[in-house]
N, C-alpha and C positions, 0 to 999 in steps of 0.2 A: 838470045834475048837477055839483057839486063836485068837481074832480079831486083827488086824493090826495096830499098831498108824500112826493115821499122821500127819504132822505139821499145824500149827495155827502160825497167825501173827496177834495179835491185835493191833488194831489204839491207839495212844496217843490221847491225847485232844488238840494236836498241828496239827494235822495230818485232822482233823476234819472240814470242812467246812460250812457254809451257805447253808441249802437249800442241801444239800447234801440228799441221801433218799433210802431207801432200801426196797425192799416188800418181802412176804413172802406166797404162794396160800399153802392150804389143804383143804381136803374133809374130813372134819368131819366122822368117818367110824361109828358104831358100837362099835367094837371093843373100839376105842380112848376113846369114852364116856363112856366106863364101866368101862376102867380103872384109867380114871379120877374120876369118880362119885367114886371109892373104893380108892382113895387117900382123899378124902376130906367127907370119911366115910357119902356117902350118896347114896340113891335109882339112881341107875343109869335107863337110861331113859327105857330101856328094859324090865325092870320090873313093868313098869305103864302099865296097861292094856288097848290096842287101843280104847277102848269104850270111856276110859276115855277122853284118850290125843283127840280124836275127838269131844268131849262134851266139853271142856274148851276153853278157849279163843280164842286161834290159832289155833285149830283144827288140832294138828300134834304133835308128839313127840320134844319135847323141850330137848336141850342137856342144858348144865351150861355155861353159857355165861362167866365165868371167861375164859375158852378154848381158846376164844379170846385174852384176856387179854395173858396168854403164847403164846400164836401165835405172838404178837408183841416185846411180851421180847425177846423168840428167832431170830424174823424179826434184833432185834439188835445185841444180841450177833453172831447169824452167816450169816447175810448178810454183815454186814459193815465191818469186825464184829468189835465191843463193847465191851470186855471185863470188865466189870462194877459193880458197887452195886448199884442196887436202891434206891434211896433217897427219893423217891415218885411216885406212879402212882395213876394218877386219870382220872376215865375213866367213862364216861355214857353211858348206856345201852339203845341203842335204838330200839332196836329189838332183837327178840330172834334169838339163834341160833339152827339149828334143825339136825336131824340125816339127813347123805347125801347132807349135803351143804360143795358147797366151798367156801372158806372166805381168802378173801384175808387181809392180816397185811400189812400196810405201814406206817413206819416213815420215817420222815424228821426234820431234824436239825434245830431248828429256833433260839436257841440263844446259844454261848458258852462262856465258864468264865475260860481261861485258867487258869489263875492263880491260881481260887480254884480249877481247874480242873471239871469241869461240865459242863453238855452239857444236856439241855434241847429239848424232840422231840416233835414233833407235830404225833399224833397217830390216825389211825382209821381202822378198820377194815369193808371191804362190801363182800357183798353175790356176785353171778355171774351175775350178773345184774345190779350191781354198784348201788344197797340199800346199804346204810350206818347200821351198827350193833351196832359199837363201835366208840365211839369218844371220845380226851383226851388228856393230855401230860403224859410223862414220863422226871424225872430229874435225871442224872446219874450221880456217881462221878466215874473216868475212871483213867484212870493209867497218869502219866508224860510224859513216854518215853514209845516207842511200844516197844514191846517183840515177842518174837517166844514160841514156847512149841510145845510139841507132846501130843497129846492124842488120848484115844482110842476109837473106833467103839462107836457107842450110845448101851448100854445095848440091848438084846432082851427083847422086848413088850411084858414082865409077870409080875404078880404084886398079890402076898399074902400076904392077911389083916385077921388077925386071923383066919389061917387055912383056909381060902376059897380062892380056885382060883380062881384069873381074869387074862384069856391067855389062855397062852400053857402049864400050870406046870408039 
């Protein structure tokens, strides 16, 4: 079945404020992390034997804390939304993040450079309990002038890495 387009309106760098801020909640699934862990071609956590993940330091399946880190890219591009290229993100890991956690992403706008067009956020991502996980800035270079576009549906959550499925295939 056809997925639908639908319109988008991205902010310029004029458009942009101080202290402006947008958040972004997910429940890390299963599923997410296997298909993440087969995009960056590693043991996703399902496949570590519970003995184990219970004998190591945290005593629980650990997902890849980068997941974080896209939870806040997209907190930008489609909450604000940002339509942008990364010029930098730098983020520390202060906790792990685990299967079945919700983690919430929030940025906020701390400095902007019209001129060059950039817009620096203040980042962090916490658990439901408001632990902190990720902390950091991101520095974006963004468009001049907003614009509109259509696009479509987010692909279905399937994902083959040489011949193995991770999904539905």
């Amino acid at each position: 079945m056809p997925r639908q387009s639908q319109p988008i309106r991205g902010l310029a760098a004029t458009e942009l404020s101080l202290a402006q801020e947008a958040s972004l909640t997910r429940t890390l699934t299963r599923y997410d992390s296997e298909l993440f862990a087969a995009i960056l071609n590693d043991l996703p956590p399902g496949t570590v034997p519970p003995e184990y993940a219970r004998a190591g330091s945290f005593h629980l399946l650990l997902a890849h804390s980068i997941w974080g880190a896209a939870l806040i890219w997209a907190s930008i591009e489609a909450c604000l939304p940002v339509p942008g290229i990364c010029l930098s993100q730098d983020l520390r890991i202060l906790r792990p993040i685990s299967l079945g956690q919700t983690v919430t992403a929030t940025v906020r706008v701390i400095a902007l450079d019209p001129a060059r067009r950039e817009v620096l956020f203040d980042c962090h991502c916490m658990d439901e309990t408001g632990t902190g996980l990720l902390a950091g800035q991101a520095l974006l270079a963004v468009p001049a002038e907003s614009f509109g576009a259509r696009t479509s549906q987010p692909p279905d959550r399937t994902l083959t890495v040489d011949g193995v499925c991770h999904g539905t295939c």
